[in-house]
N, C-alpha and C positions, 0 to 999 in steps of 0.2 A: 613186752611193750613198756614203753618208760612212762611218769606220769608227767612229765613235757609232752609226747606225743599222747596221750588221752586226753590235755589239756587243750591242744589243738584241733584235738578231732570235735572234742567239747563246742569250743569255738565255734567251727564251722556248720553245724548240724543242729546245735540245741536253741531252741526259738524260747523255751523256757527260761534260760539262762541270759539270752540277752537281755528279755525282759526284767530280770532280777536285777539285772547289774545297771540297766538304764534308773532304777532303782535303788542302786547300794544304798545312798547317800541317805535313805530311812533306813529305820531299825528295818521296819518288813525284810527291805528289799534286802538289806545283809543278810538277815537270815536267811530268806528264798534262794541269795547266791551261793552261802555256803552248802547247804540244804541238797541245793538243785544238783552242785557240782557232785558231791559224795553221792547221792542216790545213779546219778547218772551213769556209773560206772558200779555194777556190786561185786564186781571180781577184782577189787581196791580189797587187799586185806586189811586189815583193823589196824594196822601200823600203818599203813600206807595212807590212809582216810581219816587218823588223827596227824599225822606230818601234814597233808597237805592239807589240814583246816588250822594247823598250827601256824604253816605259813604264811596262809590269808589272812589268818587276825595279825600276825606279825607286820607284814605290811601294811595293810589298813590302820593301824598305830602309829607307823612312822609315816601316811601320809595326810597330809591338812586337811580338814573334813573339805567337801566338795563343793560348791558355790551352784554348781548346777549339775544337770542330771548327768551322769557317767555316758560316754559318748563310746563307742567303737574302739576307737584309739587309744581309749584308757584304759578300756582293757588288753590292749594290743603290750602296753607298758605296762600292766599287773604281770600280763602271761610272762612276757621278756624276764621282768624282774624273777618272777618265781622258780621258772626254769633256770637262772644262776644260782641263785638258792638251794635245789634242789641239788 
């Protein structure tokens, strides 16, 4: 299984993680999303769970800090983004 489709399943299923992310925009809540997203899955090998927390801090650098609270959608365009990435 690719970690685009664990990233979706993430999506759909984890109430903890949208919470984090409705969040990002504080330290917390970064931390609870990258946090949330690594524990969520523990058959992420140690490479797999450093690349994808490598590429969350990588996009969260290239984009503007947030003006308001992270919506649904914007995660819908972190996951889009990540999965090219990946």
């Amino acid at each position: 299984m690719s970690i685009h489709t664990r990233l979706i399943q993430l999506f759909k299923r984890n109430v903890a993680f949208e919470w984090a992310i409705e969040q990002l925009h504080t330290p917390a809540g970064y931390y609870l999303c990258q946090h949330t997203l690594v524990d969520q899955y523990p058959d992420l090998s140690p490479q797999e769970k450093t690349r994808l927390l490598s590429k969350i801090n990588e996009l969260a650098e290239q984009t503007a800090p947030f003006s308001a609270p992270v919506s649904r959608q914007d995660w819908r365009r972190l996951e889009r983004r990540l999965s090219r990435k990946m």
